[in-house]
N, C-alpha and C positions, 0 to 999 in steps of 0.2 A: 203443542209443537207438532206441524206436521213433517210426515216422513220425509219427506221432500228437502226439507231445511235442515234434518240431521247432519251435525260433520261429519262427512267422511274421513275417516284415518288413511293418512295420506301413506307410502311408501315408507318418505324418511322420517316418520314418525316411529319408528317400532324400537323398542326399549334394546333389542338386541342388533348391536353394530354390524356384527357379520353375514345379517341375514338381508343386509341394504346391498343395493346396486350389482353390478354385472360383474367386480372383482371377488366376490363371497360365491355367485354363483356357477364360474369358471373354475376355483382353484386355486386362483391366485392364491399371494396375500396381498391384505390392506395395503394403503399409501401409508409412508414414515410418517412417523407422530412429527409437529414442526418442531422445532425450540421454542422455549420458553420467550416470553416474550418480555421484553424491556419495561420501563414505566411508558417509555414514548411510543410503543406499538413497533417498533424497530425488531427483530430478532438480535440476541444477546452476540452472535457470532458477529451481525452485520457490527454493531455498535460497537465493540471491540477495534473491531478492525478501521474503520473512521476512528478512534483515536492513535491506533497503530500511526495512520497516516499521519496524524497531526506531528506526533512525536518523528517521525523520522522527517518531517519537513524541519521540524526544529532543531535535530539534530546535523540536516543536513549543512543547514546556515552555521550551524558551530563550525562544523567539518571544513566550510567552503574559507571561514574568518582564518580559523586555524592553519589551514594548509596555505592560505595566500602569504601570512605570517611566516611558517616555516619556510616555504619554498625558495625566499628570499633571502633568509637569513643563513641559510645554509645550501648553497646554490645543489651541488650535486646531489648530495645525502637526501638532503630536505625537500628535493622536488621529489625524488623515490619514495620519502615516508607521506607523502602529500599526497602521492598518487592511491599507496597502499592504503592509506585510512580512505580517500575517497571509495574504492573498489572494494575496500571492508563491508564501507558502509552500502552502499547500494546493492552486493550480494545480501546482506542480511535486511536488506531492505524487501530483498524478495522471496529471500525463506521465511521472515517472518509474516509475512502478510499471504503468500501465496502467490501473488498475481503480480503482474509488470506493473502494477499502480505503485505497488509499494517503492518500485525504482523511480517511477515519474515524482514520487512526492519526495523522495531522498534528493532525487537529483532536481526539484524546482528550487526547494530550497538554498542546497547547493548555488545553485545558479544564481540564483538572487542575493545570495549574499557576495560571490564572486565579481559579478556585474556593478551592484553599489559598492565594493571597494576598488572599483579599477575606475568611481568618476574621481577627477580629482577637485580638489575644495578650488577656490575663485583666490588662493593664495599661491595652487600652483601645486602644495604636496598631496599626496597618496601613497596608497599600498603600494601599486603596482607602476614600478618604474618603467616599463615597457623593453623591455628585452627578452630575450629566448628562452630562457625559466619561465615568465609570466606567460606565454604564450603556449609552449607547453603545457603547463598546468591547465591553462585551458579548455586546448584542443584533448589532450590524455583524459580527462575528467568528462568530458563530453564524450570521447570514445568508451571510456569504459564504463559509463552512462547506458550508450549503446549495446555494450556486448551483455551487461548484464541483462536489460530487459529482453534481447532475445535468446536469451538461455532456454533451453529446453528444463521444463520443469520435470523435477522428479517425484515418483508419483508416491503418495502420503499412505507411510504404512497403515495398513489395518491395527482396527481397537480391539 
């Protein structure tokens, strides 16, 4: 073997972490270790939180069936408890998850399940008889849709 061909031992090769790159040499500390990582190469927090979403889209469409149900059957009370479970839901839509996504997934759901019960069947019945409860429930749920996602977020106590 000549000299010439020998490996050179590269920089980030050296057995000791700290004594790599220009954070070791300054002072610093190191970059955060990541998280662990999932089977699917995903970080455990990301993947977490994609089922967060699922779950509050599912939840949302109960929320959306349920409140169309009440708001109806009990015009004043029921559009109040309709509103309240929708703005339940969508706040904790975003303390759980963190981010205004977790409202967009509360509230798509929501929506879609709202929207397919206000078609009505080709016999003529449906949920939503068209009057000023159902339209309410609408517009209120779409607003408080709104307020929650632009909520100022409050900031995540320290571990």
């Amino acid at each position: 073997m000549s000299p010439s061909s020998s490996p050179k031992p590269s920089p980030d090769s050296s057995p000791d972490p700290s004594s790599r790159g220009r954070a070791a040499s300054s002072g610093r500390p190191a970059a955060p270790v990541r998280p662990a990582a999932a089977s699917d190469g995903f970080p455990v927090a990301r993947t977490a939180r994609y089922v967060w979403y699922g779950l509050l889209f599912v939840l949302g469409a109960l929320v959306g069936a349920a409140g169309a149900l009440v708001q109806a059957a009990w015009l004043p009370a029921g559009l109040l408890l309709a509103l309240l479970a929708t703005g339940g839901l969508f706040y904790g839509g975003l303390r759980a998850t963190g981010t205004q996504a977790g409202v967009a997934a509360a509230g798509g759901g929501w929506l879609l399940a709202v929207v397919l019960l206000s078609f009505g069947r080709p016999e003529g019945d449906g949920v939503f008889g068209g009057g000023v409860g159902e339209l309410l429930f609408l517009f209120g749920g779409m607003g408080v849709a709104v307020m929650c996602a632009t909520l100022v977020r409050l900031p995540r106590p320290p571990r």
